[in-house]
ROVEXTOR-198569 format. One record per residue (C-alpha): residue in three letters; x, y, z. Coordinates in steps of 0.25 Angstrom, whole numbers, plus 5000, padded with zeros to 4 digits. Example, Ala and Ser with C-alpha at 12.3 -4.5 7.8 and 13.67 -1.06 7.14 Angstrom:
BEGIN
ALA504949825031
SER505549965029
This chain:
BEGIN
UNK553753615517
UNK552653515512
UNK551853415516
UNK550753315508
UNK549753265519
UNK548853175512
UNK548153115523
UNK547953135539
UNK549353135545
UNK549053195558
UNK549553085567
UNK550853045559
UNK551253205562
UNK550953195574
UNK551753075576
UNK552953135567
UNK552853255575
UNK552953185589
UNK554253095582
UNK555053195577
UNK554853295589
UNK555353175599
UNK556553145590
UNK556953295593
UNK556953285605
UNK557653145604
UNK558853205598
UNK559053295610
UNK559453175620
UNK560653195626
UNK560753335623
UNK560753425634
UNK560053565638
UNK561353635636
UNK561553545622
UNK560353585615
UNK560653745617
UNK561953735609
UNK562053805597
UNK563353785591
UNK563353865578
UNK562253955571
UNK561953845563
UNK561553765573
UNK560553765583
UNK560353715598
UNK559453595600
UNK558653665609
UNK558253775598
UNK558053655588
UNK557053615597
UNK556253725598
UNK556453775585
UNK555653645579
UNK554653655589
UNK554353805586
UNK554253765572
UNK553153675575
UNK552453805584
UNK552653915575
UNK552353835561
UNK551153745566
UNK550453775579
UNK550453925580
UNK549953945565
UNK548953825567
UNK548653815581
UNK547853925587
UNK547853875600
UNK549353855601
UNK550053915612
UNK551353955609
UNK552553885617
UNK553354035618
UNK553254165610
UNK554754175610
UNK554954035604
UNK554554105589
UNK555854175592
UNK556754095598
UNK556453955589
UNK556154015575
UNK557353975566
UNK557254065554
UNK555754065550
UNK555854225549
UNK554254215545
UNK553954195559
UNK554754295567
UNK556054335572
UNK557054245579
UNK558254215588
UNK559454215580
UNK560054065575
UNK561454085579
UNK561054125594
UNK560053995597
UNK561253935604
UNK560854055615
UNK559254015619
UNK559553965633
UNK558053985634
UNK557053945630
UNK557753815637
UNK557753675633
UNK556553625641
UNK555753745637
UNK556153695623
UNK555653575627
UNK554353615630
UNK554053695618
UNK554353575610
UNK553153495618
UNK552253615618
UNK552253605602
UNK552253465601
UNK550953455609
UNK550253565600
UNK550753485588
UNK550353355592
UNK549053415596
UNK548853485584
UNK549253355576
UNK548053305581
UNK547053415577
UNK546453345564
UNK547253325551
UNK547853445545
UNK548953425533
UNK549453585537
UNK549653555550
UNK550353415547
UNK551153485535
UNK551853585546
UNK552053485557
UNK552853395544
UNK553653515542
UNK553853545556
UNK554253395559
UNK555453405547
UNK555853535552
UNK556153465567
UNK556953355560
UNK557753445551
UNK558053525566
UNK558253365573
UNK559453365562
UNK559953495566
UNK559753455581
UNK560853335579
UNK561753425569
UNK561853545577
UNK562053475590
UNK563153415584
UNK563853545581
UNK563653595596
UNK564153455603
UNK565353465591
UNK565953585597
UNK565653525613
UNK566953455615
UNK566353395627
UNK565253345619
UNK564653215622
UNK563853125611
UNK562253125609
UNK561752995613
UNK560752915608
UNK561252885594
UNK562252785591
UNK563452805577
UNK563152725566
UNK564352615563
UNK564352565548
UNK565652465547
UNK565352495530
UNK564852585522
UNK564652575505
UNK565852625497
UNK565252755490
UNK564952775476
UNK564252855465
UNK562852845461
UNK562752875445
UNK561452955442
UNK560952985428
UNK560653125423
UNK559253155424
UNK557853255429
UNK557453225441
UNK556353285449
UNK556953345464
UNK556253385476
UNK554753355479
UNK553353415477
UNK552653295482
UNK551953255496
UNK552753215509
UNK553553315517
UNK554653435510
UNK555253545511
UNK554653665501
UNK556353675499
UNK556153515491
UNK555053565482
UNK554653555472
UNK554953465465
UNK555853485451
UNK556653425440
UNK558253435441
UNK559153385431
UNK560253305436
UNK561553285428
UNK562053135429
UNK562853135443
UNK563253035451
UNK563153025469
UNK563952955478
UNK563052865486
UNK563852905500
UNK564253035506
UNK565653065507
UNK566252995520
UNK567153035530
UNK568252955524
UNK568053015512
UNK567953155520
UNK569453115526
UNK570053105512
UNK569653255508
UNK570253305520
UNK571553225519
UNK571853275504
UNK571553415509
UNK570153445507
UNK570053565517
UNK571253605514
UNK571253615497
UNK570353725492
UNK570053645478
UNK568853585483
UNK568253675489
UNK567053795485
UNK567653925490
UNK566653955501
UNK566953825506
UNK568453815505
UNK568353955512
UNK567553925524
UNK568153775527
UNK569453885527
UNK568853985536
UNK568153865545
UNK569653785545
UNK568753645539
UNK569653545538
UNK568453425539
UNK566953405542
UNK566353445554
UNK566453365566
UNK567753335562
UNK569253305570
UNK570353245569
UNK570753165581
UNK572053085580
UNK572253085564
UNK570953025563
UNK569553095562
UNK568253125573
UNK566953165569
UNK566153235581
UNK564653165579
UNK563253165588
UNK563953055593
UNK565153125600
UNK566653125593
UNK566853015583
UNK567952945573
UNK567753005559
UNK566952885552
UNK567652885537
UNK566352785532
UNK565452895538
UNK564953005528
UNK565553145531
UNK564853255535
UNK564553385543
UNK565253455530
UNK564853585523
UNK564353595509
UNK565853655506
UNK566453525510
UNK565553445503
UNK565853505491
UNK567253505493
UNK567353365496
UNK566753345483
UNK567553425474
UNK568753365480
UNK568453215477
UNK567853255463
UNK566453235464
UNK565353345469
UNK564053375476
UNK562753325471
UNK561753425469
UNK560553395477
UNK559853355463
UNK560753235463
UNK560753195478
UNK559053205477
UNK559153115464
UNK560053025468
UNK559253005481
UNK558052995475
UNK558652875465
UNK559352795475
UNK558652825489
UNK557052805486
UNK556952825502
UNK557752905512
UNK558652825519
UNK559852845527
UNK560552875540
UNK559752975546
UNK559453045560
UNK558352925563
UNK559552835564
UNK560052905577
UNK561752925572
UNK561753075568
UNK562953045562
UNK563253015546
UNK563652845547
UNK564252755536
UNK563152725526
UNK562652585524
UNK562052615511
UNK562052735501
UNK560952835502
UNK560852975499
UNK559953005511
UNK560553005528
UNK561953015534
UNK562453165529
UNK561853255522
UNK562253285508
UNK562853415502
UNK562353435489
UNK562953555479
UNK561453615477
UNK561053735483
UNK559753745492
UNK559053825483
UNK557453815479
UNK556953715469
UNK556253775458
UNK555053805460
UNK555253815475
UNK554153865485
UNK554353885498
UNK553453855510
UNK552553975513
UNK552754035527
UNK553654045537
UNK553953905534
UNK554453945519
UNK555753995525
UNK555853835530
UNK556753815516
UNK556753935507
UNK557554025513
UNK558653955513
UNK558953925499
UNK560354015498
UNK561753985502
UNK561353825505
UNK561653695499
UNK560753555499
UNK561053445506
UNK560353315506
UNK560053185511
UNK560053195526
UNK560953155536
UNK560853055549
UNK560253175557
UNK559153205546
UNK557953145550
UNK557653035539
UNK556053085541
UNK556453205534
UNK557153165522
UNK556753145509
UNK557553155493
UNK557053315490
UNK557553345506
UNK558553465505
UNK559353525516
UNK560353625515
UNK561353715521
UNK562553815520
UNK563753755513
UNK564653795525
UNK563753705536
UNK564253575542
UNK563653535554
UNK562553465546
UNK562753315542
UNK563153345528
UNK563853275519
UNK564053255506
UNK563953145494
UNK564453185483
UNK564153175467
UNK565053195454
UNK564453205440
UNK564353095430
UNK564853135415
């Protein structure tokens, strides 16, 4: 992770800090105790843990190391919140968070004030750019864990029949959207990723030159509707389109649409943050894996972009990044108004997340943030409307396994031009 501090900064941390640790906190209402211990599946994590988990974050990469008067909140904490920062110690096993009854909520609760006090007082010691560069990477880390606070919440309340709604957030109702179509770009080098000043991951670096074939992208994600057609002329059924991996495990795992997915009376439900709800055909599809993504593709004759293309494109027709994003309060992918490659659903792309050339990672424990993970995954880009928009940015890269689904992925896809 880098930052640039060219000048004092101090006081807008401070007031970053204290915004994003309340709009945690603000995505808990309405959930209760017994909610925030779920864990659904080992890729998921109970709110609870999130909540402690970014808070030890803070603790264990800032005010322990550079705060000798700092009294840790609880020895055991180390253990119980690390995530998989092996640099630092031992710790309690991913797939069994679901089962910390204790340390309990309020307790929780507490830690997070403890921290916050030492970090707000620490903020305002005089300037220091180290200090302020750790609190921007810890303040990106906590919105990447606000994300997965929506997304695996959803996965637990999904499998609740009984479930109610989380309030405090309204669907987005679009009467129209803009009839999709293909933007046209030229063959040409083009320089992807950054070097330069402003908050990044050392996974975006540096900075290189890719050739780009001539390619063209569709300006909207694939839809529901569109989605509806694949399965009505048999797309999980026929093996044609798919990869082997994929066609095996959407086999093994009896796939037969998205997740969240059901059929209710010939017609289609979707299960959102917002309770069960008619399947909206203008709404772009997501919650589907790499696999599908790809599938989808090769059955309507086009393909993935690589994420060369998406940053490209993005770069070309989005200057800013603007779309529908968790700032908005949906959390659930709407019609689009206008085109733009950022928001809504995150998109599959066919790349790899593999290191740029020249890659370095971070030193420290804080070097296994990225690095580690380049095998087995595949980039996705753009954002969805549980990203934070504060976080994204054209070189942003997030990835995972090419079977996972609970994320807001979708998919745009591109074909060559000849």
């Amino acid at each position: 992770m880098f930052y640039e501090c060219t000048e004092p900064v101090n006081k807008q941390i401070a007031a970053q800090f204290g915004a994003v640790r309340a709009r945690t906190l603000a995505l808990t209402s309405g959930l209760s105790a017994e909610d925030m211990m779920l864990q659904s599946m080992p890729d998921a994590s109970p709110t609870k843990w999130h909540l402690a988990h970014t808070t030890w974050f803070f603790e264990e990469f800032i005010l322990k190391p550079h705060c000798p008067n700092y009294t840790v909140f609880q020895q055991n904490f180390n253990y119980l919140f690390n995530s998989y920062y092996n640099a630092v110690g031992s710790r309690h096993p991913r797939a069994q968070r679901g089962l910390l009854s204790r340390p309990g909520l309020s307790q929780v609760l507490d830690f997070r004030h403890h921290v916050d006090v030492a970090i707000e007082q620490l903020l305002a010691a005089p300037d220091c750019p180290k200090i302020q560069s750790l609190v921007t990477t810890g303040l990106h880390h906590e919105m990447q864990h606000q994300e997965l606070i929506l997304t695996d919440i959803k996965h637990a309340l999904w499998l609740n029949p009984a479930a109610d709604i989380v309030p405090n957030h309204a669907l987005k109702t679009i009467k129209a959207s803009p009839k999709p179509q293909f933007c046209t770009y030229p063959e040409t080098l083009t320089t992807i990723g950054t070097s330069g000043a402003g908050f990044h991951y050392d996974c975006e670096a540096p900075a290189h030159q890719v050739f780009i074939s001539a390619f063209s992208l569709r300006d909207l994600p694939i839809s529901n509707g569109e989605w509806l057609n694949f399965i009505q002329d048999g797309g999980y059924q026929t093996p044609g389109p798919w990869l082997s991996d994929g066609w095996d495990l959407a086999q093994r795992e009896q796939w037969q649409a998205p997740l969240y997915w059901h059929p209710q009376d010939k017609n289609w439900q979707e299960f959102t943050l917002h309770g069960w709800q008619p399947l909206d055909p203008a709404a772009p599809v997501c919650h589907i894996s790499f696999y599908e993504a790809d599938a989808f593709c090769r059955w309507a004759g086009w393909r993935l972009p690589t994420e060369f293309e998406w940053e490209y494109a993005a770069r070309q027709q989005n200057r800013t990044v603007e779309g529908e994003f968790a700032e908005s309060g949906h959390w659930q992918p709407g019609p689009a108004t206008q085109p733009s490659l950022f928001g809504n659903v995150w998109q599959w792309t066919s790349s790899a997340y593999a290191p740029y050339p020249g890659f370095s990672a971070e030193q420290g424990a804080l070097g296994e943030y990225n690095g580690k993970f380049m095998a087995n995954q595949f980039v996705l880009r753009g954002g969805s409307c549980a990203t934070a928009q504060t976080q994204m940015r054209h070189s942003y890269r997030n990835f995972f396994h090419p079977h996972q689904r609970w994320q807001f992925s979708g998919v745009r896809p591109a074909k060559n031009n000849h």
